[in-house]
C-alpha positions as protocol buffer text, in pm:
chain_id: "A"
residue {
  index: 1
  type: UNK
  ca { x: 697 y: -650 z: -1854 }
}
residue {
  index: 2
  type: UNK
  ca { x: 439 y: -711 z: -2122 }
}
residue {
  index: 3
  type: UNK
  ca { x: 487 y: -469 z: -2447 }
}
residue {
  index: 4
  type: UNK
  ca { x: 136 y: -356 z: -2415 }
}
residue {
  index: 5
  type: UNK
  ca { x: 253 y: -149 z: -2113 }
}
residue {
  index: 6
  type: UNK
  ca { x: 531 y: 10 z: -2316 }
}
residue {
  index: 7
  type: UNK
  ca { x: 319 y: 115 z: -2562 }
}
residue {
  index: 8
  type: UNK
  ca { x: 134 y: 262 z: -2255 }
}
residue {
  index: 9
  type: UNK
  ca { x: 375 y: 439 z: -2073 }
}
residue {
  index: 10
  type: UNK
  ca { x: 446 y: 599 z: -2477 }
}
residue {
  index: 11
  type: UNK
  ca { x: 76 y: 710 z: -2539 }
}
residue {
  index: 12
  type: UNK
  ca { x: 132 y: 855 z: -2168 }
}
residue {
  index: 13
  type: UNK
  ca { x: 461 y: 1033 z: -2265 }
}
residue {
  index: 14
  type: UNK
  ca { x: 331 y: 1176 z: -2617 }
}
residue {
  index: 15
  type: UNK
  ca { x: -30 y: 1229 z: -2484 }
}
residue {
  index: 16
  type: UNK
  ca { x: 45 y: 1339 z: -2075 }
}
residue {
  index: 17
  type: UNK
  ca { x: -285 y: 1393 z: -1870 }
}
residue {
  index: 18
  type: UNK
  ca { x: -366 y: 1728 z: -1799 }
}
residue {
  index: 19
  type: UNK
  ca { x: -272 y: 1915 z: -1470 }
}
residue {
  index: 20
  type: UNK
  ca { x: -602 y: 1870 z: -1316 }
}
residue {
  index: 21
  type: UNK
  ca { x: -641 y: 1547 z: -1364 }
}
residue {
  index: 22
  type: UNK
  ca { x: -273 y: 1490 z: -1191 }
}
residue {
  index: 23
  type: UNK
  ca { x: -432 y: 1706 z: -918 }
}
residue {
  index: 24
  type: UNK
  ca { x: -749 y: 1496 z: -887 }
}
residue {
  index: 25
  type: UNK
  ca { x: -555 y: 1135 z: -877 }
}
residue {
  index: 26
  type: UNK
  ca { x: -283 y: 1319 z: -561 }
}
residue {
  index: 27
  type: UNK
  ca { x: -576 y: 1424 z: -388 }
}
residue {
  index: 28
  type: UNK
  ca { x: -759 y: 1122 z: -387 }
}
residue {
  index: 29
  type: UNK
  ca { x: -406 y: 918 z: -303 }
}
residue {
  index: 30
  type: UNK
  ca { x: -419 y: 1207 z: -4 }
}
residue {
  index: 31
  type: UNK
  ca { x: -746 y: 1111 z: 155 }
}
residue {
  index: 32
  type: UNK
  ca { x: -676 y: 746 z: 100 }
}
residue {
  index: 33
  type: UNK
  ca { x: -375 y: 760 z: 283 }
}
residue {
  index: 34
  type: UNK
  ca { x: -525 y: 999 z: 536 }
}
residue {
  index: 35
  type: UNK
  ca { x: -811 y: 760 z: 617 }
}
residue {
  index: 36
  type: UNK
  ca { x: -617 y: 479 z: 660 }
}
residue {
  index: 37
  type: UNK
  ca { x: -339 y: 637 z: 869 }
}
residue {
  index: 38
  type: UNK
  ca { x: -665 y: 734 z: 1139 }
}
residue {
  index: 39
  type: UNK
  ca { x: -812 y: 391 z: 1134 }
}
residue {
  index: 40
  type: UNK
  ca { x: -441 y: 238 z: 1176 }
}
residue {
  index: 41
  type: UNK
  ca { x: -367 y: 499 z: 1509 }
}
residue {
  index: 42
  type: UNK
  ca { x: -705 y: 492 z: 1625 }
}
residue {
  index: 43
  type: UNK
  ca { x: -907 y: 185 z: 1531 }
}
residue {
  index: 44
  type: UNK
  ca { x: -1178 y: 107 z: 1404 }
}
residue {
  index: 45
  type: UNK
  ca { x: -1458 y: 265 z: 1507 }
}
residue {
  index: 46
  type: UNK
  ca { x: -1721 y: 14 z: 1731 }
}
residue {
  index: 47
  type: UNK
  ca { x: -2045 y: 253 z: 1585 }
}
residue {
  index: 48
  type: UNK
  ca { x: -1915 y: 135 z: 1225 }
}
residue {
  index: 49
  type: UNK
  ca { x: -1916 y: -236 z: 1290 }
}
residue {
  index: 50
  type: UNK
  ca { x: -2218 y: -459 z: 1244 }
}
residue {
  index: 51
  type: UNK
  ca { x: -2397 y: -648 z: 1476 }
}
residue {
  index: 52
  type: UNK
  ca { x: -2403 y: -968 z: 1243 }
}
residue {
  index: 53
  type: UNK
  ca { x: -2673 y: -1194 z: 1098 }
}
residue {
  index: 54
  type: UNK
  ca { x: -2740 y: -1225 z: 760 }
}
residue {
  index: 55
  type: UNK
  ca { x: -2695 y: -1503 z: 530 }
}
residue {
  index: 56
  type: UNK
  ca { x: -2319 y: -1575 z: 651 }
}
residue {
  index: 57
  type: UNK
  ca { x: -2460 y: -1626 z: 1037 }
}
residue {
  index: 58
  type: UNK
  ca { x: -2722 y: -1856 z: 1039 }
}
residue {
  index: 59
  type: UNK
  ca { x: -2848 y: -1966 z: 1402 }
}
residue {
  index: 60
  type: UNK
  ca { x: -2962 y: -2332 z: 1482 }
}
C-alpha cells in the first residue's frame, strides 16, 4: 500500500465522518445493489435500449 493511504485511513480514525453521512453512503450502496440485483433476475428492459444510429452506426 502507498503511505498516503495510511495517512488516510488516520485522518479517518482521528476525524470519523458523521453518522449521517455513514447513513447516506449505506443507502446509496443499498439502491446500487438493489438495481443491479433486478436487472441481473430480470433483464434488461427492451423500452430502455436504443434503436441505434448515431455517429458509431454509420450506413453505406
Amino acid at each position: 500500500m502507498n503511505y498516503i493511504w495510511f495517512l488516510r485511513m488516520a485522518r479517518w480514525v482521528r476525524n470519523p465522518p458523521s453518522p449521517q453521512m455513514v447513513k447516506l453512503v449505506i443507502g446509496v450502496i443499498a439502491v446500487s445493489l438493489l438495481i443491479f440485483g433486478f436487472e441481473y433476475m430480470f433483464g434488461w428492459p427492451e423500452w430502455l435500449t436504443p434503436n441505434g444510429g448515431g455517429r458509431a452506426h454509420r450506413l453505406p
